[in-house]
Every structure is written in C-alpha cells, then in structure tokens.
C-alpha positions, 0 to 999 in steps of 0.5 A: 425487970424486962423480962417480966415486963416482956411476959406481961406484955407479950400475953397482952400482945396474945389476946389483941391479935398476936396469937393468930400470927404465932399460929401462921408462923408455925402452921405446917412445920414437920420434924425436928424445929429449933426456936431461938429466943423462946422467951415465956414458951407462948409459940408452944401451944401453936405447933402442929402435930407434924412437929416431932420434937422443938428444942428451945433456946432461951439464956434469960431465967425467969423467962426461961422458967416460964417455958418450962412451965408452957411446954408442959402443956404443949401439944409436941414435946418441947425441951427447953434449954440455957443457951445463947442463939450465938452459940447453938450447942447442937450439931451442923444441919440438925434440925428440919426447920428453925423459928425466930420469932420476937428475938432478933431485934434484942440479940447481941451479935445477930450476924452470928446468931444468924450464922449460927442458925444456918449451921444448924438447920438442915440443907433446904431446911426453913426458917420461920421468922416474925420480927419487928423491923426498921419502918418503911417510913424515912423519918420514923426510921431516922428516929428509930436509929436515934434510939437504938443508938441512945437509950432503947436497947438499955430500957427494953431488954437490948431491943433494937427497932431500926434493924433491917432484918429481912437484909440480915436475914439474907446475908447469912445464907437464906433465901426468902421464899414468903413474906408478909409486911404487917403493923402491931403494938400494945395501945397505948404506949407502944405505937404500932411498928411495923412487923415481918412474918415468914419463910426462908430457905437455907442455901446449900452453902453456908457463909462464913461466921463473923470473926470474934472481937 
C-alpha cells in the first residue's frame, strides 16, 4: 500500500515543482551512476546525455516494475536491479557518481547504506543527494523525533523526518562541496518539510562499515 501510494504521490510531487529538482540534481553527471532507491524510475528521464549507463537499485516489486517500465523510455541506458542500498552487489569504486535521491529517510541502516555507497563510487567520485531532513525549527524537530519514535515509520514506508542527513552523509567519508536548503510538500496533508539537494565528494579513504547486529 506504500508503495502505491509513493508512486501516486511522487507524480503529484512532479507536476507542483519536484520535477525541476530532479533535473538539477542530476545536471552534469557523466559515466557510469549508481541511483539507490530508484523507486517508480522518475529520476531517468532527467539524466544528461553525458551519462553512460545508470545501474538502479530498488528491492520494493511494485515500485520496481514501475522502473522498469521508465527506463524504457530513458534517454541513457538504465539497468534496473533487486538490491538492497546496504548490500550493494557491485564492485569497490565502480561507478563515477552516485545518486540518493527520496530514499534515505526510509532506508533501514543508513549508516550502512552510506558505507556502502562510498565502496562503491570511485575516489573523487560524487554523490548527487536530495532528501528530506530534520527541520531547522527546535520545536518541529522535537515532534518530528516523537514520530519516527512512534507510528511515521510504520505508516510511511519506513520514512524517518527527523534524520540529520547532511550529518550522516559526512560521517561515511564524503565531503559536501554544494548544498541547497529548500521547503516542499503535497498540499494538503503533507506540510512543506524542509529538503536538502546537492554534491558531495568521496574522501580517499573510506571509513569503517558498521558492524552487523
């Protein structure tokens, strides 16, 4: 049910704005990109022609047969594959870039999705993230932790909204070399939360992974 009301949802999000943002998250990538939680594939139709193959990662079926269905029509070849973002099956440093784009609020062990992203890309390769975040604002943040530490995550899909992410995403190795602070939501019952769009680098030396429970 979450995930078909993501996809409804996600094209409603296309046609008040969120499309422009998909288009300047990916605008000027080149070689090969890995895109974690790919969801129903509306990112494909925004990749740049610079782009030589996307490899896209999304475990859920039903939003994964919507991928598959979008990148048919994507303007660069898109392989769209069952996997999890914390068990990347691909080689250390195979891919030029990366994409995080709606999907680390919602990811189980994020540390280890992130982990896994910086095995992944390449040394001085990026990662394009767009993700909603804890908001700025002291009391909407201590409600937004009431959430996640209640019911939110079981009624949306696992979605976390107090997540620090620009934080996590420095902790597993990258460094943030552009970001942009913006608010979006789906009138009227979803509230605009506040979004972070942007480029980071990875370090040279990666961190160490989580260890496994």
């Amino acid at each position: 049910m979450c995930a078909r009301l993501y996809a409804r949802q996600s094209v409603q999000a296309e046609r008040l704005g969120f499309a422009e943002r998909r288009a300047q998250l990916l605008e000027g990538l080149t070689g090969r990109v890995l895109e974690i939680g790919a969801g129903n594939g509306l990112n494909f139709r925004h990749y740049p022609a610079t782009v030589d193959e996307v490899v896209a990662v999304e475990p859920e079926r039903h939003l994964r047969e919507l991928a598959v269905m979008s990148a048919a029509n994507a303007p660069v070849p898109v392989q769209v594959v069952d996997a999890l973002a914390e068990e990347l099956p691909a080689a250390d440093a195979a891919f030029d870039a990366a994409v995080a784009s709606l999907t680390l609020c919602s990811i189980g062990d994020v540390e280890r999705a992130l982990a896994e992203l910086h095995r992944v890309v390449r040394p001085d390769g990026e990662l394009r993230f767009s993700e909603h975040v804890a908001s700025p604002r002291g009391a909407v943040r201590a409600l937004q932790r009431v959430a996640d530490a209640t019911v939110w995550p079981r009624v949306a899909g696992g979605c976390h909204l107090a997540r620090d992410t620009g934080r996590l995403i420095e902790e597993a190795g990258f460094e943030i070399v552009r970001c942009e602070r913006f608010a979006f939501g789906i009138p009227p019952l979803d509230p605009p939360k506040t979004h972070i769009i942007g480029v980071a680098r990875r370090a040279d030396s990666a961190p160490r992974a989580p260890e496994r429970a």
